[in-house]
C-alpha positions in Angstrom: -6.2 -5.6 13.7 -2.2 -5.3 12.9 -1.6 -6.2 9.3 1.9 -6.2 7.9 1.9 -4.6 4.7 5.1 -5.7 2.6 6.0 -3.7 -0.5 7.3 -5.1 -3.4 8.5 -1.4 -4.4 5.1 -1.0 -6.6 2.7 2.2 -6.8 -0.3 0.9 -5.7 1.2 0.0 -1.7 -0.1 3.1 -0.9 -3.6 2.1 -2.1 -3.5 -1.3 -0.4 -2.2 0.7 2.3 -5.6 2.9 3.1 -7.7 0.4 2.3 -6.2 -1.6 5.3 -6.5 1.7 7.6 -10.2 1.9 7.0 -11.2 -2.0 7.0 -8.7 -2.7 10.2 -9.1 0.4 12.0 -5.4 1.1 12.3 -2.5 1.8 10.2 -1.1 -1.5 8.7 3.0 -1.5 8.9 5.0 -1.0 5.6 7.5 -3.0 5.0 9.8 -3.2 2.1 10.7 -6.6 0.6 14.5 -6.4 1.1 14.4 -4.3 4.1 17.5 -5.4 7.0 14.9 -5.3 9.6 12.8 -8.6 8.1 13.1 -11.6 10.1 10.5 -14.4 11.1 10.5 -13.4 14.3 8.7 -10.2 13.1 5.5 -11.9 12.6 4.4 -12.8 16.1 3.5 -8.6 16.2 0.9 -9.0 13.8 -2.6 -10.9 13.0 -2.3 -11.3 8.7 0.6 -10.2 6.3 -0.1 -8.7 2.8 2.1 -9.1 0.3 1.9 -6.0 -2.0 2.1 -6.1 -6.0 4.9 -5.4 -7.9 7.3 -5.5 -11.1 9.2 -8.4 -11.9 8.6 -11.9 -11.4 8.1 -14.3 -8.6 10.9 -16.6 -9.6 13.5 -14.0 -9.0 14.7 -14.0 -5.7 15.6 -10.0 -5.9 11.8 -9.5 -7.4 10.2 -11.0 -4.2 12.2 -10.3 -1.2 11.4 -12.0 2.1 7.5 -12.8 0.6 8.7 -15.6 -0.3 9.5 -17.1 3.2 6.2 -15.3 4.4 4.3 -17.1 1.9 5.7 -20.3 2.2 5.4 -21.0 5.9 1.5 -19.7 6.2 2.5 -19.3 9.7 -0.5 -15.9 9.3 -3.3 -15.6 7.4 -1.6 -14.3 4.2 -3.5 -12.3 1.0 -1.1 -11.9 -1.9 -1.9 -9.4 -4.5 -0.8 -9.6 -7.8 3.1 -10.4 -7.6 1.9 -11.5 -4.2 -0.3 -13.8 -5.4 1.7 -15.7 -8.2 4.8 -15.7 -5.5 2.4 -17.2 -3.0 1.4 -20.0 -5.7 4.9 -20.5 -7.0 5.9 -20.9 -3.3 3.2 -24.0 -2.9 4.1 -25.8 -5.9 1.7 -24.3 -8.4 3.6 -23.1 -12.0 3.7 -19.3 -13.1 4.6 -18.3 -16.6 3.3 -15.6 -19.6 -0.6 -15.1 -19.2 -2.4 -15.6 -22.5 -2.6 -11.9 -23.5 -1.3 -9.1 -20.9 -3.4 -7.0 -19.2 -2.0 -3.6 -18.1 -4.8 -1.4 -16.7 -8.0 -3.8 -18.4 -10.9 -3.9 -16.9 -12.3 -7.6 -17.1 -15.6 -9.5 -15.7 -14.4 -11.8 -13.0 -16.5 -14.6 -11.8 -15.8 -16.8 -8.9 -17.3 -19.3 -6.3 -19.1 -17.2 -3.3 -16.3 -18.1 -0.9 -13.8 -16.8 1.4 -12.5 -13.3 -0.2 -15.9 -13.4 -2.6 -17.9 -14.2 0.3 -21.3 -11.8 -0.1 -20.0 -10.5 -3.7 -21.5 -10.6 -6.6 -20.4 -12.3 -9.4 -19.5 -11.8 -11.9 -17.4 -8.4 -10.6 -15.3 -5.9 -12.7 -11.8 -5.9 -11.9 -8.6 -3.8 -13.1 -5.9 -6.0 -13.9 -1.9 -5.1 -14.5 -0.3 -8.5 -15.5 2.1 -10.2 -17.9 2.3 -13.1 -16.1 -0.3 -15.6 -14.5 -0.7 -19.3 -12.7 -0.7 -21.6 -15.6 -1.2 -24.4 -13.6 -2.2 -25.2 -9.8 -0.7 -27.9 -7.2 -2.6 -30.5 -5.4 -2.7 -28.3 -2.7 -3.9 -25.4 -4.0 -7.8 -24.4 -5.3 -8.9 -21.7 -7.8 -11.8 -19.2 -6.4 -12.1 -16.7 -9.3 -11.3 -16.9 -13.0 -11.1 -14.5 -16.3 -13.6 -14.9 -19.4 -10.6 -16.8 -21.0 -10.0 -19.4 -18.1 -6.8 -17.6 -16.4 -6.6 -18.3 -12.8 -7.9 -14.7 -10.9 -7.9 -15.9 -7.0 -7.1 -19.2 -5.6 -6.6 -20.3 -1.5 -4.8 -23.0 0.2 -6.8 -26.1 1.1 -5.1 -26.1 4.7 -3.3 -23.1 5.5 -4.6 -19.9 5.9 -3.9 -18.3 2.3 -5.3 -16.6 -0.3 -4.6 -14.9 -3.7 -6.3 -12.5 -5.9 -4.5 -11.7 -8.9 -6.2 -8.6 -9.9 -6.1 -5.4 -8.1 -8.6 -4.9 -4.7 -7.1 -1.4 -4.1 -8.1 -0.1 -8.1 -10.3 2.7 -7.6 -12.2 0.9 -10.6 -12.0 -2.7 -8.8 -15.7 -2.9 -8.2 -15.5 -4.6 -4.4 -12.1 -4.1 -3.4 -12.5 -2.4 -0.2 -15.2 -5.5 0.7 -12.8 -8.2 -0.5 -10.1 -6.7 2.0 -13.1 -6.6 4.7 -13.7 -10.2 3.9 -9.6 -10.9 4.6 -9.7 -9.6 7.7 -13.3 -11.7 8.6 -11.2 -14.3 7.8 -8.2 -13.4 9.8 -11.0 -13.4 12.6 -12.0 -16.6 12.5 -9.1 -18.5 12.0 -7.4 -16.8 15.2 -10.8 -18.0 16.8 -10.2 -21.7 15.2 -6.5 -21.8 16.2 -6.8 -19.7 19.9 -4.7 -16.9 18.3 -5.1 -13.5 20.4 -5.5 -10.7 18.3 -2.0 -8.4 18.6 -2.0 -5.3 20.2 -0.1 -2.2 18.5 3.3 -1.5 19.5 4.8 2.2 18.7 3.5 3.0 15.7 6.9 2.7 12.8 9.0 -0.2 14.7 9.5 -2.1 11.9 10.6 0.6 9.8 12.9 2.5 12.1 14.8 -0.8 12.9 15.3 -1.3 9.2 16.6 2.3 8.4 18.6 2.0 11.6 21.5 0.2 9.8 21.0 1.9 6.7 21.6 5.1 8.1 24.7 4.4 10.0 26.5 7.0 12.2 24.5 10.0 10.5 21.6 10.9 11.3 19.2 13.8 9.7 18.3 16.7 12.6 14.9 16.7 13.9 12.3 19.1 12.2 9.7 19.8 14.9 6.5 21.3 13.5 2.9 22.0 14.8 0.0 22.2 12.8 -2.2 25.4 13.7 -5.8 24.8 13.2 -8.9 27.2 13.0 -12.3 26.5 12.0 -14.3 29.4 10.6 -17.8 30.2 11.4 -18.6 30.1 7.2 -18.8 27.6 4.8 -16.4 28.3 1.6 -17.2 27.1 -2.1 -13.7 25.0 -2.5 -13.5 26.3 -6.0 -13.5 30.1 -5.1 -11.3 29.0 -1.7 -8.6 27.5 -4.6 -8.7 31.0 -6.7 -8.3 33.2 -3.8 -6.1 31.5 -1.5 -3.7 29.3 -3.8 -4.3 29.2 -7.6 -1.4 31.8 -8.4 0.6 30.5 -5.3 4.2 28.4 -6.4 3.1 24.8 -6.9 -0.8 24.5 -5.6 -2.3 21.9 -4.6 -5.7 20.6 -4.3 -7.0 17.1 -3.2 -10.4 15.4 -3.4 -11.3 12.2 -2.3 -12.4 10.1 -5.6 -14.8 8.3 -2.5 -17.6 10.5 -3.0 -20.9 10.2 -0.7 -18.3 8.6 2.1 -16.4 10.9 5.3 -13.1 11.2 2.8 -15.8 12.1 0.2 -16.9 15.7 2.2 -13.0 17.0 2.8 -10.7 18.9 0.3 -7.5 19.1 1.0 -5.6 22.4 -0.4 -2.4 24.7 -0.1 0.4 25.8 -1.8 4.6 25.4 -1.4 4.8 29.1 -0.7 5.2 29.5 2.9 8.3 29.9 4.7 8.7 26.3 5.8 7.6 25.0 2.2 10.3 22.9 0.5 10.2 21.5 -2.8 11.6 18.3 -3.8 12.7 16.9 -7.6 14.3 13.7 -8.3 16.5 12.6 -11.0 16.4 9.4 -12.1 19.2 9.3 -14.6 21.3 11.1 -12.3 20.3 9.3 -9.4 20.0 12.9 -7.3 17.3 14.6 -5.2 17.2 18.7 -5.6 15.6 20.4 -2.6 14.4 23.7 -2.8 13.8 26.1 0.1 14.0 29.8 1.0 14.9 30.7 -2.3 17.9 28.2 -2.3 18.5 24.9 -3.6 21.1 22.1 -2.7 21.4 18.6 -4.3 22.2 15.7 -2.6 22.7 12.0 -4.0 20.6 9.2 -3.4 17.1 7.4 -4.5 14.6 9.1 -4.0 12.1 7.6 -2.4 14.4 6.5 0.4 15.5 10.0 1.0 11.5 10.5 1.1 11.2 8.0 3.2 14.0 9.3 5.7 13.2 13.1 5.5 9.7 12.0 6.7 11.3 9.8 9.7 13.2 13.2 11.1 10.0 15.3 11.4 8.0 15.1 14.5 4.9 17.0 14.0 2.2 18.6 16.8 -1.3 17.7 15.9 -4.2 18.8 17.8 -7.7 17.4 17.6 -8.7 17.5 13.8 -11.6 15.7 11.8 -9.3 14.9 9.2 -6.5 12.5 8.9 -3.9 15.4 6.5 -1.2 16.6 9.5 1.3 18.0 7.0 3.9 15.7 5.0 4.8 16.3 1.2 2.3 16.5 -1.7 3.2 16.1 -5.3 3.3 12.9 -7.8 5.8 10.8 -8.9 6.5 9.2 -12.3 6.8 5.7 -14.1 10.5 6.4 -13.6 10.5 6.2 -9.9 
């Protein structure tokens, strides 16, 4: 199933992101809000849209991007999370203003009808929940599914088109759920191509979208092609990963060591582990204030303007990478974290 995933610039796309990989089967396609490549036209390559959280507010155009005409034409099924979903409610008539109390990281007890997203779900269900703002009040043609303890709006769907909203956060490693509420989108997204004759979309080349938006962003220059391969071995012994970490990267220059928080799953059994200390290991710092990107490598460092997570974005674009067979999904990239600043 081809999901088009469009970021509102938040830090929780990423998690919406693989929860969509697992549930769908495929990758979903990122797509930021105010990227040149948007245009309607862009939907017919995709079964269901979801429309990513975010800062700001619905009401301001800059804030919400091209959601706003995704939500408002339900040509797709459509799930809007957070931002998503108070845009996707502003955009049918419902009104969005200050929540009762704001919630930023709160867990809360949500209870809601059985139906649709909730479909099989107990409820209540624990939910995290970043938000200032929240529907005050609904339109004719909208319906509430789920609600907080103190009455404020946590899900609601269209009565016709194909739409829903949650306003808490599915992709929250402590959103009891989540990864089923997404599974529930796409059963919906199922039956409503059955109801309406809609054949499911096949993948294009993976990154369309995203190349043709960075195409007239990047003008006449163009970053040279890294080409790397990834060499794999697999050793006859099992390692403890701890004793692995001390003797192969502790003392190394900025290691690294991933776990899935998914325990008892596949991403659960796999730890992911190295170090920037090779010779093709780079090291990348951004400064917000300054609005530059320092990149270190070989023992020397240049700085470049720009934001950084579009010079992220296109550093990633110029690599093409040789994978063979592996039972993991980690094929090289950059590792690190990035702050509130960003």
């Amino acid at each position: 199933m081809r999901t088009l995933l469009v970021d509102n610039y938040d830090s929780f796309t990423y998690n919406l992101f693989h929860y969509l990989a697992e549930v769908n089967g495929e990758e979903p396609e990122v797509l930021r809000n105010d990227d040149p490549a948007w245009r309607p036209e862009l939907l017919e390559d995709f079964d269901n849209v979801v429309l990513s959280p975010g800062p700001g507010t619905p009401h301001r155009p800059a804030d919400f991007g091209c959601c706003a005409r995704i939500a408002a034409d339900g040509a797709l099924p459509v799930l809007g999370v957070c931002l998503g979903h108070q845009g996707m409610a502003l955009a049918h008539g419902a009104r969005v203003g200050p929540a009762p109390e704001p919630r930023h990281g709160r867990i809360s007890p949500v209870t809601h009808d059985g139906t649709g997203l909730f479909a099989g779900l107990p409820s209540p269900l624990e939910a995290v929940r970043y938000h200032s703002l929240a529907v005050t009040a609904l339109s004719p043609a909208l319906e509430a599914t789920a609600w907080a303890p103190d009455g404020t709006v946590m899900a609601l769907r269209h009565r016709e088109l194909p739409l829903w909203g949650v306003q808490f956060h599915p992709e929250s490693i402590s959103t009891r759920y989540g990864h089923r509420l997404l599974a529930n989108f796409r059963r919906l997204t199922e039956e409503h191509a059955h109801r309406t004759g809609r054949a499911r979309r096949t993948p294009p080349p993976r990154h369309t979208v995203r190349e043709a938006g960075r195409s007239a962003a990047a003008g006449a220059g163009t970053r040279p092609v890294r080409r790397l391969r990834v060499l794999a071995e697999e050793l006859p012994t099992r390692w403890d990963a701890e004793v692995a970490f001390d003797r192969l990267f502790r003392t190394g220059d900025h290691p690294f060591w991933l776990d899935s928080s998914r325990t008892g799953t596949e991403l659960g059994q796999l730890s992911v582990m190295g170090a920037a200390s090779g010779p093709l290991a780079r090291v990348a710092r951004a400064d917000v204030p300054a609005g530059t990107v320092t990149v270190t490598e070989n023992g020397a460092s240049r700085t470049v303007p720009g934001d950084f997570l579009e010079w992220l974005a296109e550093d990633l674009d110029s690599v093409r990478t040789e994978v063979p067979p592996l039972p993991f999904d980690f094929a090289l990239g950059w590792v690190g974290y990035l702050g509130y600043e960003l």
